[in-house]
C-alpha positions in Angstrom: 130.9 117.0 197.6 128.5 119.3 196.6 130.9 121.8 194.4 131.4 118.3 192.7 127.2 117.8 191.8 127.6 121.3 190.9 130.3 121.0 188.2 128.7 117.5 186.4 125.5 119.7 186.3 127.3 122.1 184.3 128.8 120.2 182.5 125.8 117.5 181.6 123.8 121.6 180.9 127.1 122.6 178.2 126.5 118.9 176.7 123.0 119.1 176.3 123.5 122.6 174.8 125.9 121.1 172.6 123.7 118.7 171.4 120.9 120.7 170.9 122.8 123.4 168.7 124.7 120.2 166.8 121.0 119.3 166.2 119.1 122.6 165.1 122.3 123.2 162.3 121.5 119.5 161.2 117.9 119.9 161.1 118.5 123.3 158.8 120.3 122.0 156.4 118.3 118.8 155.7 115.5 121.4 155.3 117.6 123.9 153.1 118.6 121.0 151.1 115.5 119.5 150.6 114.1 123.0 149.6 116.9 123.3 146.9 116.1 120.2 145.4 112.4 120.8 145.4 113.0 124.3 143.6 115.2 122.3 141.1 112.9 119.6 140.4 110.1 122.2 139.9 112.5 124.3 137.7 113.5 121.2 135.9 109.5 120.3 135.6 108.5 123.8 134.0 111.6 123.9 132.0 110.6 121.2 130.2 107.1 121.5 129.5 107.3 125.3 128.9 110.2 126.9 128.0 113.1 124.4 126.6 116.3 123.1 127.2 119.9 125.0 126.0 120.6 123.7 122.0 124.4 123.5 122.9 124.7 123.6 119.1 123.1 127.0 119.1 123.9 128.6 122.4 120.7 129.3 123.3 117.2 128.3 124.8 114.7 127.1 122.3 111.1 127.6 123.7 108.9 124.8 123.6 105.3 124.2 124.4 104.2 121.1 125.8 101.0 120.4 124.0 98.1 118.0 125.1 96.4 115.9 122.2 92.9 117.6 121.2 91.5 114.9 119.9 92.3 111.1 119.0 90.4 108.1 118.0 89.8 104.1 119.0 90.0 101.4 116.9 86.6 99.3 115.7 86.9 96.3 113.7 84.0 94.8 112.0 83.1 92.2 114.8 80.9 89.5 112.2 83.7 88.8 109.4 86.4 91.0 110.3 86.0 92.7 107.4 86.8 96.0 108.1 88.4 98.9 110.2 87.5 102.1 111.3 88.6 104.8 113.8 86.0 106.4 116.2 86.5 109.7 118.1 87.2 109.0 121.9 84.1 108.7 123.9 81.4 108.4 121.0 79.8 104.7 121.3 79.7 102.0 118.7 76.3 100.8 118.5 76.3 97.1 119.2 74.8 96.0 116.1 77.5 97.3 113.9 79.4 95.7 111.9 79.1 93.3 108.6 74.8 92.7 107.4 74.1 90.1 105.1 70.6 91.2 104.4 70.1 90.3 100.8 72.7 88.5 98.3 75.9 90.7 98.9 77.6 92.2 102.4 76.5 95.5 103.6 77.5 98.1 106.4 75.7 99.1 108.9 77.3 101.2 111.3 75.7 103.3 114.1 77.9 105.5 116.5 76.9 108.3 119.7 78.6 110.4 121.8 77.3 111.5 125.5 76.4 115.0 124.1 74.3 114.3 121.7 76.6 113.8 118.4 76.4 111.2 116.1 77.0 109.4 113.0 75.3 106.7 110.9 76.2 104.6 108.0 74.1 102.2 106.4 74.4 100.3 103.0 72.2 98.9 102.0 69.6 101.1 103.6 66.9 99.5 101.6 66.8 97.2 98.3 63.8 97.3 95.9 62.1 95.5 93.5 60.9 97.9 90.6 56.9 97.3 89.8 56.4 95.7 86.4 53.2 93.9 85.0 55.0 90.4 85.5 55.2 90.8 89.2 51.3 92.4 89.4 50.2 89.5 87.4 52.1 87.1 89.8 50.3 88.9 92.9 53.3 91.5 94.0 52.2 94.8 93.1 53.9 97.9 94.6 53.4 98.0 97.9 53.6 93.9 98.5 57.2 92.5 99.6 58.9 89.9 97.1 61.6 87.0 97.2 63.3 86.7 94.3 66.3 84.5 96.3 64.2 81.7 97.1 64.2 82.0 101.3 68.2 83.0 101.0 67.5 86.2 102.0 65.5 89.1 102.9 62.5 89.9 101.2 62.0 93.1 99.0 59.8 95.9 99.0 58.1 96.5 95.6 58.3 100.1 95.1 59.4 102.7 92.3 62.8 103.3 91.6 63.2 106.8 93.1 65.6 109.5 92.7 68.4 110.4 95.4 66.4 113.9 96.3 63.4 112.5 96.3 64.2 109.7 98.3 65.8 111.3 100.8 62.5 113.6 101.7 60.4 110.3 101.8 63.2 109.7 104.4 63.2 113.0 106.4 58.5 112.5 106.2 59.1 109.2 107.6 61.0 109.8 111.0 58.9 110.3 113.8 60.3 113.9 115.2 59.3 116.9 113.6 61.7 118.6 110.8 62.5 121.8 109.2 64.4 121.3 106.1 67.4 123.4 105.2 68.6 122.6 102.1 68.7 119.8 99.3 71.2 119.8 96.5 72.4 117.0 93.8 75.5 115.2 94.4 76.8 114.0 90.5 80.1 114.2 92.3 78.9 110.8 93.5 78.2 109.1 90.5 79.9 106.4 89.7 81.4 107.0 86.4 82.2 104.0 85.3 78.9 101.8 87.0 79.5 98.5 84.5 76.6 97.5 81.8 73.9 96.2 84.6 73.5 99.7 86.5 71.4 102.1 84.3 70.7 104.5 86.5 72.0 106.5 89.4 71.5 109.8 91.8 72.8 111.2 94.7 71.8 113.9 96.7 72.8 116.1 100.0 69.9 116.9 102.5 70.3 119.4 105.8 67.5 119.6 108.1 66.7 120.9 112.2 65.4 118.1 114.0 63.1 118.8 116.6 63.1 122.9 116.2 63.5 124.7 119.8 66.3 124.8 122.8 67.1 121.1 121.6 67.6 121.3 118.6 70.1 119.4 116.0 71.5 119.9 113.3 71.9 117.1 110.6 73.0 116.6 107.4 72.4 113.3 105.1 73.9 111.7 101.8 71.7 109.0 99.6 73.2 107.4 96.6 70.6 105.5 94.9 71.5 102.8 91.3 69.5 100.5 89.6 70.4 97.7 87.9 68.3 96.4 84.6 68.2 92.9 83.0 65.6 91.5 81.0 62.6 93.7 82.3 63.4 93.1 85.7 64.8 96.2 87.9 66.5 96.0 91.4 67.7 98.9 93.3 69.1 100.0 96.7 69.9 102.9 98.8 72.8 103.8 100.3 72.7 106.5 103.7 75.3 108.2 105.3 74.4 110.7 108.1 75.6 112.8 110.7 74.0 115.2 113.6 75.2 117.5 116.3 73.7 120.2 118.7 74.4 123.7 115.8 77.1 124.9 118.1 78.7 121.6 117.6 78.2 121.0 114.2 81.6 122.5 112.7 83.6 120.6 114.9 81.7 117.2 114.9 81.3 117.5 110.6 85.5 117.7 111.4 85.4 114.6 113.5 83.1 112.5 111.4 85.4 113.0 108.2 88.5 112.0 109.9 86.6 109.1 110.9 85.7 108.0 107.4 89.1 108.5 106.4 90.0 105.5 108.5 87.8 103.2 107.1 89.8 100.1 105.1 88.5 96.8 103.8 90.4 93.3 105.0 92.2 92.4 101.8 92.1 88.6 102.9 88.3 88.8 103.3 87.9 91.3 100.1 89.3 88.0 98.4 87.1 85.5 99.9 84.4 87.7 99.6 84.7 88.1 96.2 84.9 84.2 95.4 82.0 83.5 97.4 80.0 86.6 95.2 81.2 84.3 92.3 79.5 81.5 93.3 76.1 83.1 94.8 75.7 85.4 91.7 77.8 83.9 89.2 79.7 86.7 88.7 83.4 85.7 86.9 84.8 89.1 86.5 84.9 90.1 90.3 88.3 91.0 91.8 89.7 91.7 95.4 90.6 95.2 94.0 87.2 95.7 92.8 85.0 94.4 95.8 87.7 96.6 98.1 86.4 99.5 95.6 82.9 98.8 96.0 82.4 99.2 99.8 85.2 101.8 100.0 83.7 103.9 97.5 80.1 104.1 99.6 82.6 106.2 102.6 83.8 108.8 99.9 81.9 112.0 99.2 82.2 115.3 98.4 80.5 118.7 98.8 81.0 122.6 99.5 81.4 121.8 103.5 83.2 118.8 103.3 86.0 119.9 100.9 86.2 122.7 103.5 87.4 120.2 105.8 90.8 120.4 105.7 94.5 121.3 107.6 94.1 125.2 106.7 90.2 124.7 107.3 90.6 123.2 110.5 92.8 125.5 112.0 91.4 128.8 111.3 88.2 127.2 112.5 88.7 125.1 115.0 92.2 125.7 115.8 93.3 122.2 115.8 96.4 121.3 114.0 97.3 117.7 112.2 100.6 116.8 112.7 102.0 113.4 111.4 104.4 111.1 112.4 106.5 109.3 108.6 108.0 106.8 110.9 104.8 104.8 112.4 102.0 106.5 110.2 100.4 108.2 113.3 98.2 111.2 113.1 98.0 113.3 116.0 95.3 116.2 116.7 96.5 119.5 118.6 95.6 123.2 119.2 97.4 124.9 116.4 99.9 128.0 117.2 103.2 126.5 117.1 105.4 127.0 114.2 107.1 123.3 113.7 106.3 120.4 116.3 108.3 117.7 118.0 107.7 114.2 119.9 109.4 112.5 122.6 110.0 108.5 122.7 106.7 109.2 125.3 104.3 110.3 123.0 104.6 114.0 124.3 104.4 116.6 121.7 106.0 120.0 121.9 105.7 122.8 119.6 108.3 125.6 118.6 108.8 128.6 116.5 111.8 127.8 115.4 113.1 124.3 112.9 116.1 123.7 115.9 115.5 120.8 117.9 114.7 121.9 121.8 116.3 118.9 123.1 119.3 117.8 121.2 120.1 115.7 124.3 117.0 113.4 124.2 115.3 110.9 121.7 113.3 113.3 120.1 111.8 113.8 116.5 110.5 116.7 114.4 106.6 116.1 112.8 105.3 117.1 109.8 102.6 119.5 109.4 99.3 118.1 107.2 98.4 121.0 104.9 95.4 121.5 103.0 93.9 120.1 100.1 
């Protein structure tokens, strides 16, 4: 009786051994095959992003660099009359008041934006409309200085003051702000100048101005553009002032003059409102020869300048610089911002852009396009 305990102990002890052993080999190879596929998957991961797939067509591995966007922009539409659109970079803040002004007889833009590091932007058109001083208006009681209505209550009313020249206009501007300034440099902008301003307009200027704004540890950079006409008729003389400005900490400046531009190059008038608009100019100022074409040109025209710096900004400009590539996409008419140092780039049907050295596709397997590189102007 007992030899029989004896022997179903040892035999329960071989069956437990069993077990055990049958166990540890099961538990290894879950772990070696988990291991494997975690190695592949991390393979398969860096593969991708780094180094390329196999071109079967060519037989060999095509590197390719997964590349992050270095900038890219947000979408503001005129929130009054829908009248225009505008890209803004990422993170900069459109002031709330932006949009469509209707502060005398025709529309005006103003348009205010700010980033958290101190960047900025501003455009503003009409700044200001005058009156020009004449002895009709001192007889009637305006002299310079007084404010005057020719529109009846319609709309605002304007300052009396002396038509002034671009340059000369923008220093009032730079004496009247309430930080202290150190100017840089002024220079005439013909390049503005409308050349063909229509028989009302008989004069016009345009100017550049850079200044430091509040000189020290905190100081900014900032560069302004006026454009200034006057338009003439029967001893009478309104004129207005047009501003568009920009400002950045001096380290910044190169890259935020770069994001500023591509900005403006985004701006587009609503057709279907250029239309209206330009009826309802008809009837206020009894204008017949206005167009949709020719009210589009008007506002669109206030966003385009040129100078030195800004011609600068271009593809070949902005690489050696800032080292920021633009590559485009034909099919959807996007523009995409990226650290330059690839030779040709490529994007995926999930917006992920790769770059190569070579014109063969990296992935000849996957839904997968080549872009084309902006060059400069």
């Amino acid at each position: 009786m007992k030899k029989g305990k004896i022997e179903t102990k040892n035999k329960l002890k071989i069956i437990l051994i069993v077990f055990a052993v049958l166990a540890l080999i099961f538990a290894l190879i879950l772990i070696f095959t988990k291991s494997a596929g975690k190695d592949d998957s991390q393979a398969g991961n860096e593969f991708g992003n780094q180094t390329g797939l196999n071109n079967t067509n060519a037989g060999q591995k095509i590197s390719a660099v997964l590349y992050e966007p270095r900038y890219s922009f947000y979408d503001f539409t005129d929130p009054n009359e829908n009248a225009f659109t505008i890209k803004v970079p990422d993170g900069w803040r459109i002031s709330e008041n932006s949009g469509l002004i209707r502060q005398y007889i025709d529309a005006g833009v103003l348009f205010q934006v700010v980033s958290s590091d101190n960047r900025g932007f501003f455009y503003i058109s009409p700044y200001g409309v005058y009156t020009a001083p004449n002895d009709l208006l001192t007889f009637a009681g305006f002299p310079e200085g007084s404010y005057y209505d020719p529109s009846g209550g319609i709309a605002q009313p304007m300052l009396v003051k002396k038509y002034t020249e671009a340059e000369d206009f923008l220093r009032e501007y730079i004496q009247q702000l309430n930080v202290e300034t150190d100017i840089l440099e002024v220079i005439d902008r013909p390049d503005l100048i409308n050349e063909n301003p229509g028989p009302l307009i008989t004069k016009q200027s345009a100017a550049e101005i850079s200044y430091i704004s509040n000189p020290g540890p905190n100081q900014l950079k900032n560069k302004v553009v006026g454009y200034i006409y006057i338009i003439e008729s029967s001893g009478i003389g309104i004129w207005a002032s047009t501003l568009f400005g920009y400002y950045s900490p001096e380290s910044l400046f190169n890259e935020t003059e770069y994001l500023v531009l591509k900005s403006e190059e985004t701006f587009k008038v609503n057709p279907e409102w250029a239309a209206k608009e330009a009826q309802e100019v008809n009837k206020r100022a009894g204008i017949i020869s206005s167009t949709q074409d020719s009210i589009s040109d008007i506002i669109s025209s206030t966003f385009e300048y040129r100078s030195e710096s800004m011609d600068r900004i271009n593809n070949e400009w902005s690489k050696t610089i800032l080292g920021v590539e633009e590559v485009y996409n034909s099919d959807t008419d996007e523009t995409y911002y990226v650290d330059s140092g690839s030779n040709y780039y490529w994007i995926d049907n999930q917006n992920n852009i790769y770059g190569t050295e070579t014109d063969e596709n990296p992935f000849p397997l996957e839904d997968i396009e080549q872009l084309e590189i902006k060059k400069g102007v």
